[in-house]
Every structure is written in C-alpha cells, then in structure tokens.
PDB file as gemmi writes it, atoms N, CA and C in Angstrom:
CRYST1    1.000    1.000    1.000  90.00  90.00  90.00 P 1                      
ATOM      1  N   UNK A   1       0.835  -1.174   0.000  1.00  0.00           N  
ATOM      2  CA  UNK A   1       0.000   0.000   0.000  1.00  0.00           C  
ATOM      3  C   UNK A   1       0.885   1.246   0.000  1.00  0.00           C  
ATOM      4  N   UNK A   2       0.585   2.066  -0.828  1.00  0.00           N  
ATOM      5  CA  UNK A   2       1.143   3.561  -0.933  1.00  0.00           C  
ATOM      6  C   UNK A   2       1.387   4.733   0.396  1.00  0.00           C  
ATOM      7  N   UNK A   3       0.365   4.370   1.096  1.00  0.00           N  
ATOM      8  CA  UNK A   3       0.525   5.031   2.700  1.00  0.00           C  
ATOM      9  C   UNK A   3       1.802   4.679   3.548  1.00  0.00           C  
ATOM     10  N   UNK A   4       1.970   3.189   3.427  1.00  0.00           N  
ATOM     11  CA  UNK A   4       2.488   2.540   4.401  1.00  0.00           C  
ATOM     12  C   UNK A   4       4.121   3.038   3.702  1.00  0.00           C  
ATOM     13  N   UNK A   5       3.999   2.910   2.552  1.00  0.00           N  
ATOM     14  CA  UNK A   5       5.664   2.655   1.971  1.00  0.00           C  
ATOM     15  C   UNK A   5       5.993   4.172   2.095  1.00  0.00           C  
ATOM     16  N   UNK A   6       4.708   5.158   1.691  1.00  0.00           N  
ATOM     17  CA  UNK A   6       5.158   6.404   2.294  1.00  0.00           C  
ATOM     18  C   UNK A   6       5.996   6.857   3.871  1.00  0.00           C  
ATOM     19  N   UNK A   7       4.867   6.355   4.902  1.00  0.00           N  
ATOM     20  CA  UNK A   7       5.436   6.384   6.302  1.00  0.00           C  
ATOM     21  C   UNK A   7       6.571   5.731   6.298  1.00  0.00           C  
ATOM     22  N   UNK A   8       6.795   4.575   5.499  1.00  0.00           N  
ATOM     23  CA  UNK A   8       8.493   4.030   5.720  1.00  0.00           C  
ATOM     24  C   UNK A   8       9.475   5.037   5.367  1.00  0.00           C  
ATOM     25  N   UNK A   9       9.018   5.918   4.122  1.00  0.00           N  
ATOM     26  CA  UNK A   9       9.978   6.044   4.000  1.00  0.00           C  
ATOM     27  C   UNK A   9      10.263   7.622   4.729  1.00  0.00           C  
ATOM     28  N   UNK A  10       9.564   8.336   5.146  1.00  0.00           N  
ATOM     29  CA  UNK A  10       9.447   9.523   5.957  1.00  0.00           C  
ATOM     30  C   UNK A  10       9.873   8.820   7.520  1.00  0.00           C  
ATOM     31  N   UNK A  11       9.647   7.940   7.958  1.00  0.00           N  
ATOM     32  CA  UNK A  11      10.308   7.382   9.150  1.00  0.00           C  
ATOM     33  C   UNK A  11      11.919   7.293   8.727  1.00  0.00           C  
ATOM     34  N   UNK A  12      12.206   6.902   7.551  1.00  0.00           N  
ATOM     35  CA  UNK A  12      13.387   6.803   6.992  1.00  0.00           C  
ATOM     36  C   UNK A  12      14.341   8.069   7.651  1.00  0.00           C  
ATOM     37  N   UNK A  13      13.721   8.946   6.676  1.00  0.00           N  
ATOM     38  CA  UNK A  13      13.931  10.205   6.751  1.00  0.00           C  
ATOM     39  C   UNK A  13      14.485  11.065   7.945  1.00  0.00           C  
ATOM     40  N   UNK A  14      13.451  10.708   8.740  1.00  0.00           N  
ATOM     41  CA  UNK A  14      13.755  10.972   9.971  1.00  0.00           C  
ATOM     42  C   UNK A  14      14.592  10.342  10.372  1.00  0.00           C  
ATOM     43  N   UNK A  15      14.983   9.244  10.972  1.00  0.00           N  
ATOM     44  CA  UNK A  15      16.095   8.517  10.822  1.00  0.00           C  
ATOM     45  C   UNK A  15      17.586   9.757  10.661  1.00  0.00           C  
ATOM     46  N   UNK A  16      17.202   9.478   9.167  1.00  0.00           N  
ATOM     47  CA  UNK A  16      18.527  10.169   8.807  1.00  0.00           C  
ATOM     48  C   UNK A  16      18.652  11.318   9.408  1.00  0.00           C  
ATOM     49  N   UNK A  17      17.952  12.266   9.105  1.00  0.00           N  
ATOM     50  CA  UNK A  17      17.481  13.904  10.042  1.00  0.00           C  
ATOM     51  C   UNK A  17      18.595  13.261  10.999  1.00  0.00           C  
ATOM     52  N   UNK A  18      18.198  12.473  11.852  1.00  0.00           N  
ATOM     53  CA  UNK A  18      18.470  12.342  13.863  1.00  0.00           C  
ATOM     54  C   UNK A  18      19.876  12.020  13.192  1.00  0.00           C  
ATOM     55  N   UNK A  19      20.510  11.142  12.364  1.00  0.00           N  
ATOM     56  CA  UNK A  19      22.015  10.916  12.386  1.00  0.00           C  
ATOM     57  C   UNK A  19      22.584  11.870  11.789  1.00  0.00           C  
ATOM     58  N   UNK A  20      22.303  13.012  10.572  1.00  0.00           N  
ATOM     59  CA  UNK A  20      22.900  13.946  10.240  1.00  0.00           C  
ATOM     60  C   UNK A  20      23.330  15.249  11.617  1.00  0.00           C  
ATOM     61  N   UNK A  21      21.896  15.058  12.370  1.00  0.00           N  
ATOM     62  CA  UNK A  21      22.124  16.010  13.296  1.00  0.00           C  
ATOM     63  C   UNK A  21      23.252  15.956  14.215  1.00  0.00           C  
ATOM     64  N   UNK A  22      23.160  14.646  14.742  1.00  0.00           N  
ATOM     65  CA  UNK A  22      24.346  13.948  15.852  1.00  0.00           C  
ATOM     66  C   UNK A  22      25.472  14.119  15.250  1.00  0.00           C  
ATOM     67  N   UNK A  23      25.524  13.642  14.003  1.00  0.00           N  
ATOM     68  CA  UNK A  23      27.323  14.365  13.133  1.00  0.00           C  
ATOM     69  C   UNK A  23      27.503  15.690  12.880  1.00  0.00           C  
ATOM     70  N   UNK A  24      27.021  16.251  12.667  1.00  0.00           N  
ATOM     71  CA  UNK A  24      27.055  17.721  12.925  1.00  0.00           C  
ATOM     72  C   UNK A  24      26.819  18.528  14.613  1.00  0.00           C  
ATOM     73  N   UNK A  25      26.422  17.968  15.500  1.00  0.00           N  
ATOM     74  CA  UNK A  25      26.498  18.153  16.795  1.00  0.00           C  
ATOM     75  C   UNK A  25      27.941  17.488  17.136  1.00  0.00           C  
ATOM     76  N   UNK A  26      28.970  16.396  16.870  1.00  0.00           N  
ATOM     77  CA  UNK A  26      29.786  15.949  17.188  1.00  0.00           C  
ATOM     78  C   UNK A  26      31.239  16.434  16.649  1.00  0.00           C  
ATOM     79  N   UNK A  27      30.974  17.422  15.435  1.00  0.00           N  
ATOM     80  CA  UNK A  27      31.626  17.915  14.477  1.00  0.00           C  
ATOM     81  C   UNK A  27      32.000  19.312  14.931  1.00  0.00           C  
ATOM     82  N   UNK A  28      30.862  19.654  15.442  1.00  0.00           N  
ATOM     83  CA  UNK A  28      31.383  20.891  16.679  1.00  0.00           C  
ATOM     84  C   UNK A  28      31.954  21.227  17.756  1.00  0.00           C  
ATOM     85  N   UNK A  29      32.251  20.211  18.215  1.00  0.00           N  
ATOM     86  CA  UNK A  29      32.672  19.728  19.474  1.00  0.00           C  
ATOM     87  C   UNK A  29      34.547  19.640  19.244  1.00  0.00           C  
ATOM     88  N   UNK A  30      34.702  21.011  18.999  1.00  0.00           N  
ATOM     89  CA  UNK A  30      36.501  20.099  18.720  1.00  0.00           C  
ATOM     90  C   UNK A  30      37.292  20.086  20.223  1.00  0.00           C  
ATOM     91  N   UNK A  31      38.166  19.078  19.816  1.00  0.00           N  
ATOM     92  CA  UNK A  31      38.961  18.406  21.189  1.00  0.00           C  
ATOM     93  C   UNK A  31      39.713  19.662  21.574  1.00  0.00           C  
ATOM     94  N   UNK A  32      39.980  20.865  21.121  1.00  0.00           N  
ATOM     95  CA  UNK A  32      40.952  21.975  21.341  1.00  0.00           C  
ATOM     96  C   UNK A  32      40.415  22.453  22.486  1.00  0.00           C  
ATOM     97  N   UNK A  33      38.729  22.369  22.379  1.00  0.00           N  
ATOM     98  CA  UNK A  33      37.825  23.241  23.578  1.00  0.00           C  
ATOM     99  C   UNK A  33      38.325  22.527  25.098  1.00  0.00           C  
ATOM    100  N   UNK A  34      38.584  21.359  24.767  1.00  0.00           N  
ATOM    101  CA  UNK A  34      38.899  20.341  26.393  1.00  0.00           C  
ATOM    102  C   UNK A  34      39.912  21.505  26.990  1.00  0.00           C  
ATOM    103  N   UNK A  35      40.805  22.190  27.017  1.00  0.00           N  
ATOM    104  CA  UNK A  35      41.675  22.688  27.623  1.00  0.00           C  
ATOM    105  C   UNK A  35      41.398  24.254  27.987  1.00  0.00           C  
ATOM    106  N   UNK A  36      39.748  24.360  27.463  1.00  0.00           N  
ATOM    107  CA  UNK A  36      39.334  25.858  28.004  1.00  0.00           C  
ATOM    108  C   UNK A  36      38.515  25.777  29.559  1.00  0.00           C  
ATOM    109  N   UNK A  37      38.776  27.458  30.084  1.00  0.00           N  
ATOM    110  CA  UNK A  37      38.318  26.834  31.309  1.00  0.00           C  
ATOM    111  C   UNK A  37      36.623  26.827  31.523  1.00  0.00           C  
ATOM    112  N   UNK A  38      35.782  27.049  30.352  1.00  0.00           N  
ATOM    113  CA  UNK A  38      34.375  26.879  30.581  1.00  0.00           C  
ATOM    114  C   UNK A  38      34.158  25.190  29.907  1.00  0.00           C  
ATOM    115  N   UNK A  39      34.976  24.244  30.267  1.00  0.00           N  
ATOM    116  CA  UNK A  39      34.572  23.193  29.205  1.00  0.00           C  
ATOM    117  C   UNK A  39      33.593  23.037  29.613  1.00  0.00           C  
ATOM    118  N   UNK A  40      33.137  22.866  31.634  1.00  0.00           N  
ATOM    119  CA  UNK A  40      32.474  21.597  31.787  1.00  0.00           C  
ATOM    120  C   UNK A  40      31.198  22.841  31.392  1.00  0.00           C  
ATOM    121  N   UNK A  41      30.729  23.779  31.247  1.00  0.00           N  
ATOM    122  CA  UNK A  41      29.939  24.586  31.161  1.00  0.00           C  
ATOM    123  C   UNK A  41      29.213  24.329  29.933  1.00  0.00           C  
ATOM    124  N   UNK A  42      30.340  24.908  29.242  1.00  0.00           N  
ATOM    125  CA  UNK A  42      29.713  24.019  27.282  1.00  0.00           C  
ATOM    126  C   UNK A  42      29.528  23.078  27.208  1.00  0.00           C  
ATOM    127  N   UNK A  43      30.023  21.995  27.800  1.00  0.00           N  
ATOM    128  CA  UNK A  43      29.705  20.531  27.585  1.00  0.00           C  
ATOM    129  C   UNK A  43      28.490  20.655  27.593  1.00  0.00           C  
ATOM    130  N   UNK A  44      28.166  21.087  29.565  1.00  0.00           N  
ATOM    131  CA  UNK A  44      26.577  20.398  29.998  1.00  0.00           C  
ATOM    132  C   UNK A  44      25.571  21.779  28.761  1.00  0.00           C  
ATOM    133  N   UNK A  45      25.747  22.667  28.700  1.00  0.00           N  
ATOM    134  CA  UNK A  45      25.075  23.282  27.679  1.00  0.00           C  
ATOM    135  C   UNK A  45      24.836  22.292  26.517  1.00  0.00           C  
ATOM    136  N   UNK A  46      25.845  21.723  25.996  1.00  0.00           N  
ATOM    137  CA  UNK A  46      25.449  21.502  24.635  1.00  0.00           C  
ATOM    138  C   UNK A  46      24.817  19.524  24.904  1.00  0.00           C  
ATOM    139  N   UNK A  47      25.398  19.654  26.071  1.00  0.00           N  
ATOM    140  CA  UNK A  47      24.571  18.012  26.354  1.00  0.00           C  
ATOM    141  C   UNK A  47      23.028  18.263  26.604  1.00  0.00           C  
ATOM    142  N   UNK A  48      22.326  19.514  27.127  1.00  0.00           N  
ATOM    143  CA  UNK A  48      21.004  19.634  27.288  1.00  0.00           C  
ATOM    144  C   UNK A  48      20.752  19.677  26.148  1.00  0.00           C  
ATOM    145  N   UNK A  49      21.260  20.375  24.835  1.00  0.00           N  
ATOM    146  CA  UNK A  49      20.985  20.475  23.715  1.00  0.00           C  
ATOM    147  C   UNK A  49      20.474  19.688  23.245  1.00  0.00           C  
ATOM    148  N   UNK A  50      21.230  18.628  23.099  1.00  0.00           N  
ATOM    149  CA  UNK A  50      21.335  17.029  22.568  1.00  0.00           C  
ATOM    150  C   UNK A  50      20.300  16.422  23.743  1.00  0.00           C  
ATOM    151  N   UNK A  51      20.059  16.458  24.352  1.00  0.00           N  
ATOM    152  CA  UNK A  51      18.889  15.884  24.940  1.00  0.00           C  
ATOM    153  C   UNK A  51      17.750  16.346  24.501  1.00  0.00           C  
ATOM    154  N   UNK A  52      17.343  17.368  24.625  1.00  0.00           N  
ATOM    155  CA  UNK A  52      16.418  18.111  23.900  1.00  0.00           C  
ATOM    156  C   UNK A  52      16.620  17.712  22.774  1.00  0.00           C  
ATOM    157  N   UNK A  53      16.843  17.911  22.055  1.00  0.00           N  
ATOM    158  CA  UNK A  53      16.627  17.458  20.522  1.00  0.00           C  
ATOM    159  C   UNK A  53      16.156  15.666  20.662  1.00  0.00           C  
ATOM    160  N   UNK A  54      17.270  14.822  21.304  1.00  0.00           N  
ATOM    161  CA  UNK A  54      16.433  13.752  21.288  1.00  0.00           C  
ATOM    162  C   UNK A  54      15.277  13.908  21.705  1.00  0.00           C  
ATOM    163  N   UNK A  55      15.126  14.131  22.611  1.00  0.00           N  
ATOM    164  CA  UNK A  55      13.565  13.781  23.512  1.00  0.00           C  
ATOM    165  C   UNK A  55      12.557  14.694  22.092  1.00  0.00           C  
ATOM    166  N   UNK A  56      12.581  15.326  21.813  1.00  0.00           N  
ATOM    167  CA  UNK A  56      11.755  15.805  20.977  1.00  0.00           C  
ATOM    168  C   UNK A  56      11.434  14.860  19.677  1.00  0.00           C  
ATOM    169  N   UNK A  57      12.867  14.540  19.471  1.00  0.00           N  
ATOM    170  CA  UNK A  57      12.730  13.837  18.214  1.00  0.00           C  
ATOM    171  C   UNK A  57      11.979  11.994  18.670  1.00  0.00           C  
ATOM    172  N   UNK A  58      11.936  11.824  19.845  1.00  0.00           N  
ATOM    173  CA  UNK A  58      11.571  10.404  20.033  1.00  0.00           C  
ATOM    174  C   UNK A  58       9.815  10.743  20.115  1.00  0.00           C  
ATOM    175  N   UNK A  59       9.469  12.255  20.842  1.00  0.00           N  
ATOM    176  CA  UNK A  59       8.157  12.413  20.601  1.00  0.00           C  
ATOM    177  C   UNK A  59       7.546  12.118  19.742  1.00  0.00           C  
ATOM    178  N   UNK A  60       8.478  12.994  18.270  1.00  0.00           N  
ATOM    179  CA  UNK A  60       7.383  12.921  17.105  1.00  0.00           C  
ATOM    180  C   UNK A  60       7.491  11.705  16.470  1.00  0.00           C  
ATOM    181  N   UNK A  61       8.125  10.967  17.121  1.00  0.00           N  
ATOM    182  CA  UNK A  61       8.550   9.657  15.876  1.00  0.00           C  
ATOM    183  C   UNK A  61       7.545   8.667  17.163  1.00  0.00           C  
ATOM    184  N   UNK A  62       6.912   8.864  18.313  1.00  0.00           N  
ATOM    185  CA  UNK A  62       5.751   8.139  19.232  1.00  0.00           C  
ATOM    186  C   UNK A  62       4.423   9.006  18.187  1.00  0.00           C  
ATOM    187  N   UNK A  63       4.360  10.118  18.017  1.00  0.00           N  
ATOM    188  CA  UNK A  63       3.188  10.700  17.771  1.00  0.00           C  
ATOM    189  C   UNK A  63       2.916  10.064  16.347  1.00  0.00           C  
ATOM    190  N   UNK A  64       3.870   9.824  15.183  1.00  0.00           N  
ATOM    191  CA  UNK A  64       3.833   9.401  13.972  1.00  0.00           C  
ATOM    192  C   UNK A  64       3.342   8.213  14.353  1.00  0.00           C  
ATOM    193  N   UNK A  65       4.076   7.262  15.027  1.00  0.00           N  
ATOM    194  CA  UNK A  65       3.708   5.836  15.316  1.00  0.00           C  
ATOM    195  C   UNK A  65       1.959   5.633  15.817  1.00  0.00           C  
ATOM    196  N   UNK A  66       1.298   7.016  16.487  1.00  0.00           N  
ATOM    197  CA  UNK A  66       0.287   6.733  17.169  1.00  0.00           C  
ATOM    198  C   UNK A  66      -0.909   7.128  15.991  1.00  0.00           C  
ATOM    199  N   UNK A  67       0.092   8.116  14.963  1.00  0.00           N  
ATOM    200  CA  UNK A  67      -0.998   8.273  14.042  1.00  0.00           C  
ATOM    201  C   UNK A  67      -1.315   7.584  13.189  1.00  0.00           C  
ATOM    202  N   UNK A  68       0.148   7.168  12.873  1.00  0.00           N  
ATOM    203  CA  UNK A  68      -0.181   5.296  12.008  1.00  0.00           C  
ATOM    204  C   UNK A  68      -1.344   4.542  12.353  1.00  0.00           C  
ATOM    205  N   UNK A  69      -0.974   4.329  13.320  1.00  0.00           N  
ATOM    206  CA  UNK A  69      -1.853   3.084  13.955  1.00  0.00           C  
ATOM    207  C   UNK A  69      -3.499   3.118  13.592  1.00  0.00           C  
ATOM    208  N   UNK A  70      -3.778   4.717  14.339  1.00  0.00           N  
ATOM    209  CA  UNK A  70      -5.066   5.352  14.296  1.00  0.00           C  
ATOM    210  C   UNK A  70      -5.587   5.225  12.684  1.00  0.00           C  
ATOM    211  N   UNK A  71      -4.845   5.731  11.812  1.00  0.00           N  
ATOM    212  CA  UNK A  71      -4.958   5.746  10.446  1.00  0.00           C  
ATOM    213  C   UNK A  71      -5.495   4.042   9.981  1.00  0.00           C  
ATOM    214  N   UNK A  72      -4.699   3.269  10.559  1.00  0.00           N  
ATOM    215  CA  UNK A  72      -5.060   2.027  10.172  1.00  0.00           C  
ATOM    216  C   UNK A  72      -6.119   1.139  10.853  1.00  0.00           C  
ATOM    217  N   UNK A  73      -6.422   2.005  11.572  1.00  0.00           N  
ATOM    218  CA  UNK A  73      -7.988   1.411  12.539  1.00  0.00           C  
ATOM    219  C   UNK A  73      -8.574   1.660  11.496  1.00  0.00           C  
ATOM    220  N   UNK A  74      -8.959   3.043  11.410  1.00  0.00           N  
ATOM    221  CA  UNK A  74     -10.019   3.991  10.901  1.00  0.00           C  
ATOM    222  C   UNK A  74      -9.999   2.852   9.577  1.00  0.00           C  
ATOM    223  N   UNK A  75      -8.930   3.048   8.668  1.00  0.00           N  
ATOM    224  CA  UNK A  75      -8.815   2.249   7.187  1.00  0.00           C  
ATOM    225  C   UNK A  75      -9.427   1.088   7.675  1.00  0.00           C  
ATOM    226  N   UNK A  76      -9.245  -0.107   8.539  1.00  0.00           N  
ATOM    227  CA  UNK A  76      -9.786  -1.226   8.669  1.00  0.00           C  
ATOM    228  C   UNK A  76     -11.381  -1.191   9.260  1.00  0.00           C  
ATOM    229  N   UNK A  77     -11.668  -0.393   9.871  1.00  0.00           N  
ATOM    230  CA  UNK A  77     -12.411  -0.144  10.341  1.00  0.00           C  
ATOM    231  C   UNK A  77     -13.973   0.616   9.127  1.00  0.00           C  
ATOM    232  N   UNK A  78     -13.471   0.834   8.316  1.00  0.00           N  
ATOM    233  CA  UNK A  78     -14.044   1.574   7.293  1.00  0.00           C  
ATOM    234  C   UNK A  78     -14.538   0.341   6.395  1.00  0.00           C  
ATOM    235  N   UNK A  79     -13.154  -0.219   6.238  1.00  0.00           N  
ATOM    236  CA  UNK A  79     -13.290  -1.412   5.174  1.00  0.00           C  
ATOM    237  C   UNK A  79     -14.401  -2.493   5.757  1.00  0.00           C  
ATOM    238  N   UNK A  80     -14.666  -2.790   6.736  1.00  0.00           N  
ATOM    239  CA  UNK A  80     -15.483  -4.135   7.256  1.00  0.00           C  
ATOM    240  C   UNK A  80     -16.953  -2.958   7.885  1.00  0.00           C  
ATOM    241  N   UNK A  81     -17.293  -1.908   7.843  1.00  0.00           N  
ATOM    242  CA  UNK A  81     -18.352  -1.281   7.695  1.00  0.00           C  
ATOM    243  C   UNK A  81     -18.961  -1.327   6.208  1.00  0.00           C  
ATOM    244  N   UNK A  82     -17.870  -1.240   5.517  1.00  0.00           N  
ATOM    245  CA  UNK A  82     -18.387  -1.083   3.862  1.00  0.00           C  
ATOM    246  C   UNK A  82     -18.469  -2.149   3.350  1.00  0.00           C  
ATOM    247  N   UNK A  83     -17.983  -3.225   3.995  1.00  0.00           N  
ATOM    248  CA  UNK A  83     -18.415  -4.887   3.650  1.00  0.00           C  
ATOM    249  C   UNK A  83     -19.701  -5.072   4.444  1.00  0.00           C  
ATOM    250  N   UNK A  84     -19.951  -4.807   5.109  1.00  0.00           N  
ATOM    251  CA  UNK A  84     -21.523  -5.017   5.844  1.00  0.00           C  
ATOM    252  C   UNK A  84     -22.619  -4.290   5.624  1.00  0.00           C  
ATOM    253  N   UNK A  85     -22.539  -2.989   4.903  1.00  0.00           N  
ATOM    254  CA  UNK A  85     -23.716  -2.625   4.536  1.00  0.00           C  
ATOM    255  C   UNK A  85     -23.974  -3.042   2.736  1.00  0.00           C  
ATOM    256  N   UNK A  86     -23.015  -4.326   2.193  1.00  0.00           N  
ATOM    257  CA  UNK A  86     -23.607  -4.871   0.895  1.00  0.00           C  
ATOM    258  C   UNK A  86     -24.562  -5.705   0.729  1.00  0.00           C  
TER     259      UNK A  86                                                      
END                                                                             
C-alpha cells in the first residue's frame, strides 16, 4: 500500500534527520575546547541540547507511530463497515 511505503519512507527520513544532526552536533565539538576553562559549562550546555533534541525527536517519531496506527484502525475499520452494509 502507498501510505504505508510512504510512512516508511518519511520514518526513513527521519532517521537520517536524527544521524545527520548527531554528526554535525559531534563535528562541533573540537577536542581543542577540552583545555578551556568553561569546558564543563559548554559541555553540559550543549549536552542539554542534545537531549532536547532527542527527547523531541523520540516524541514525534511516538506521535507518527500513534498516528499510524489510528490511520489504520479507521482504514480497517471503514473497510469491514463497507463490507456489511452490501
């Protein structure tokens, strides 16, 4: 079905999104900063960052999953109403 291979591949997507981000969050991070005296400061700054971004990103990828689902009630749910009133 065209829905489903869609959501695969936008789950895909996302996917990638979350690993492009983490390499580019890790890419910023150069080892030169270890020897400044705000490291542990930036660290935990940029570690809330990265938390935040996960936690957000695990939301929408629960909320996608919940709309799937819903989507595929409704679709099944449609289909065996429209088989019973023939």
């Amino acid at each position: 079905m065209d829905l489903f291979t869609n959501l695969e591949q936008f789950l895909r997507q996302v996917s990638e999104l979350q690993r492009g981000v983490f390499t580019s969050w890790t890419s910023m991070m150069p080892m030169q900063s270890i020897n400044t005296p705000n490291f542990r400061e930036n660290f935990d700054k940029t570690l809330k960052f990265q938390e935040t971004t996960i936690t957000n990103s695990l939301e929408f990828q629960a909320l996608l999953a919940r709309m799937s689902l819903e989507s595929q009630k409704q679709f099944w749910e449609s289909y065996f109403n429209m088989l019973r009133k023939m």
